[in-house]
N, C-alpha and C positions, 0 to 999 in steps of 0.2 A: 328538865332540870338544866341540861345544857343552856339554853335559850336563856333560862333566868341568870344562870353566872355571869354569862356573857353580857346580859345588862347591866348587874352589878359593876364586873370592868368600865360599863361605858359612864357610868357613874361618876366611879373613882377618877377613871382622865377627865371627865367635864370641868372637873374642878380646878387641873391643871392647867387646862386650856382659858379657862374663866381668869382664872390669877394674871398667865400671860396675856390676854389679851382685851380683858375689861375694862372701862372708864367707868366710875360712880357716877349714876344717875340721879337723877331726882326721885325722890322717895314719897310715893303718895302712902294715905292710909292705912296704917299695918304693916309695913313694908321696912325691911330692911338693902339698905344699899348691896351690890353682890359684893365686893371688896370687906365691908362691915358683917356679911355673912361668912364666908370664907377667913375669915381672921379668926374664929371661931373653933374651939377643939370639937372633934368629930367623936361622935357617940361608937360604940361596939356594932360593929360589921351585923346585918340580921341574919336569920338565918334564912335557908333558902324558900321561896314558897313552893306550892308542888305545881307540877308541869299540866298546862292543857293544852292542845292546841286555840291557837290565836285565830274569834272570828275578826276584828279591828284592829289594829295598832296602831297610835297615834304618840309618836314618842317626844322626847321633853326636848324640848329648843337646845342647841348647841350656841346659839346667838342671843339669846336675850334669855336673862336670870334673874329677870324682877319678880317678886311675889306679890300675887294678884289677891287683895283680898277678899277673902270667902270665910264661913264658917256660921256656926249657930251658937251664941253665946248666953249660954242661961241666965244668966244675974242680968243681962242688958241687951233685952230682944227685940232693943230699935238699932241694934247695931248689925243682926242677923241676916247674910246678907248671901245668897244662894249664885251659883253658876251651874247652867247645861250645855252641853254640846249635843249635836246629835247622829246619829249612826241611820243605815238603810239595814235590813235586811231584805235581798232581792228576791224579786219574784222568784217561784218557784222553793223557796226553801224555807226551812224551818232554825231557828235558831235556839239551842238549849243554854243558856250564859252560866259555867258552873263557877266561874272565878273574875273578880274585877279587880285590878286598880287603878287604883286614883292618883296622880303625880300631882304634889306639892311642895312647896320653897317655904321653909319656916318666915315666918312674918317677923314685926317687934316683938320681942319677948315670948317667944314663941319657946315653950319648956317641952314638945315634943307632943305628939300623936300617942305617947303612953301614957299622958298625962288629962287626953279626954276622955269624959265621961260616958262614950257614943261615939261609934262611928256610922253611918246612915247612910244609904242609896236609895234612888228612888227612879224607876222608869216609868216615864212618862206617855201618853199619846202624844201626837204631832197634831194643831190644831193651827193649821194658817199660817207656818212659820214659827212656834213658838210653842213651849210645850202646854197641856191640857190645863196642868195645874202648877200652883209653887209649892216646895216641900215646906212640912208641918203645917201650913194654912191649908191648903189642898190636897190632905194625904188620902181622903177617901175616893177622889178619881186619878191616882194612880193606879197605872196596871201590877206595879208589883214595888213591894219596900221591905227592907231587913234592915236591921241593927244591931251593930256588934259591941262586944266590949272588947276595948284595946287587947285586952288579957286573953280572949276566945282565942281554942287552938286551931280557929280555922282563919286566926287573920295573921298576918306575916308583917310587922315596921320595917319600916325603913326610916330610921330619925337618925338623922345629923346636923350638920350646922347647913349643909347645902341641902337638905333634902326630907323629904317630907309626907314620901307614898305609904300608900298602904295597901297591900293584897287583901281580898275576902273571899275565901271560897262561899258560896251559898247554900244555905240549909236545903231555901226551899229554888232551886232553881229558877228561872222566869224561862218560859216559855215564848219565844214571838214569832209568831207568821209572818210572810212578807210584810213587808211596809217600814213609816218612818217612824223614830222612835226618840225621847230625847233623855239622856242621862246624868243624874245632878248625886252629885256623893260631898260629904261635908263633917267635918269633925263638929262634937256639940262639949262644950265646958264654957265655967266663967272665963271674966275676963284675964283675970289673975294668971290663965295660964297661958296668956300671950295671943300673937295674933297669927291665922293660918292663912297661907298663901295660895293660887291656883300658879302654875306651871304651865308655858306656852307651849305650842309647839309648830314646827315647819310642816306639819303633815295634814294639810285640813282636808275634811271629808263633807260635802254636802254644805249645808249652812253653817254661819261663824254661830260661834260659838254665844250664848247672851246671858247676863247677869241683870239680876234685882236685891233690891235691897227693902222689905217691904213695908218697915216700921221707920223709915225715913232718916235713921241716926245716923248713916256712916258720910263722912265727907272728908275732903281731900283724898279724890274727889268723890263731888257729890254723886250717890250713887241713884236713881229711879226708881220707885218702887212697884214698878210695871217693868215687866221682860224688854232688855234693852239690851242694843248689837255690842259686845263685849269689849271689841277693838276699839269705838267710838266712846266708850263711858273713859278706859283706863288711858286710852291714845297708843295702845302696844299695835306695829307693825303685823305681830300674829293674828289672825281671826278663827282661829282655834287652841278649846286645851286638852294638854296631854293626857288620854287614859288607855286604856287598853280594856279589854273584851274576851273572855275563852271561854272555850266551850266544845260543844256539840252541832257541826253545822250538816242539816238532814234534809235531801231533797223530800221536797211535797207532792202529795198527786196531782199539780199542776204542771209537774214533769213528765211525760209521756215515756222518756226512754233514758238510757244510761253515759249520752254522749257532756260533752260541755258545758253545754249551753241547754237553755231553761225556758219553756213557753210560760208565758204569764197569763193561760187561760182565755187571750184575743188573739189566739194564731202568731203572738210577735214573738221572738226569738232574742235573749242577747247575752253574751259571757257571763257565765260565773264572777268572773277574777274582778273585782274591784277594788 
């Protein structure tokens, strides 16, 4: 609980820091300028989500506050247009994920995260740099998918004029053995309720982060509708975006003993701590 107030604070200053110190940018699709966001009256404080320990953090840019477009838009599903980043879990352990979120920048007309119809996560396998499948084309080779309704008491908003997360505890947990994994979470409503952002961050882990767009509609800029390196489609300096990961992290019996460090079953040895 501590750990979540204290992001909440980090929040609230981003926005003061963003006032002092931001020039309007160029506004590609969906997107609001951050000065044209921050001008903006800020919705009721959420309440807190509950506490896990953190197996990932990847928190939201202190430098750049453009909103990336993402999201699933029912009435116009050639504008649906998905982002993943992806995560390790290391040899030797086991990871139990009971709670995600997903950090987002309201876009144009963006009427909030209570206002969609769905919200959706989807873990993916790693398949050559890119994950196995895209979500809703490809939901039956996902390793694990939920969806919530905004209103569930297991999800926690955060909607305002700068911001745009949403916590999910999960019903059914996802389970993952060592290895590479890639995770895509996306609000789904018409268009009418505005446009949803992805949120950069300075913290990249493994590969950047990569978006599609698969029904070909969105542009400015145009997006591919094949998995593409995310920095490269939108031109953001970041090659990661912000979510966060908790859970249950359980060594595996490819660990042999109780000290630090973790055999990966070929005699090799290397830190926990990544």
């Amino acid at each position: 609980m501590e750990r979540a107030l204290a992001d909440r604070g980090r929040f609230l200053v981003l926005g003061a820091l963003i006032i002092v110190g931001a020039a309007a940018g160029s506004i590609h699709f969906g997107q609001r300028s951050e000065l044209e966001t921050l001008a903006m009256a800020d919705a009721a404080p959420p309440k807190t989500p509950p506490y896990y320990p953190d197996l990932l953090v990847q928190m939201g840019s202190l430098l750049n506050y453009v909103s990336y477009f993402e999201g699933a838009y029912s009435d116009r599903p050639a504008l649906d247009t998905f982002v993943a980043d992806d995560f390790v879990v290391p040899a030797g352990h086991v990871w139990t994920i009971q709670q995600i979120e997903w950090c987002g920048i309201p876009g144009a007309g963006w009427m909030g995260l209570s206002h969609a119809t769905a919200l959706i996560c989807d873990i993916f396998a790693d398949a050559n740099g890119q994950p196995a499948g895209v979500p809703i084309y490809d939901d039956a080779v996902a390793l694990w998918s939920e969806s919530w309704s905004p209103s569930d008491p297991a999800v926690t908003l955060a909607d305002s004029s700068y911001e745009a997360d949403f916590w999910a505890v999960t019903a059914s947990p996802p389970v993952l053995n060592a290895g590479h994994y890639w995770l895509s979470c996306y609000p789904m409503g018409p268009v009418a309720n505005g446009y949803y952002g992805m949120w950069v961050t300075e913290m990249p882990h493994y590969d950047h982060a990569l978006v599609t767009n698969p029904g070909g509609g969105a542009s400015n800029p145009s997006i591919p509708n094949h998995w593409t390196d995310f920095a490269t489609v939108f031109g953001s300096a970041e090659t990661d975006i912000a979510f966060r990961g908790e859970g249950i992290d359980t060594l595996s019996s490819d660990d042999d003993d109780d000290d630090n460090d973790d055999d990966d079953g070929n005699g090799n040895r290397h830190n926990a701590d990544h």
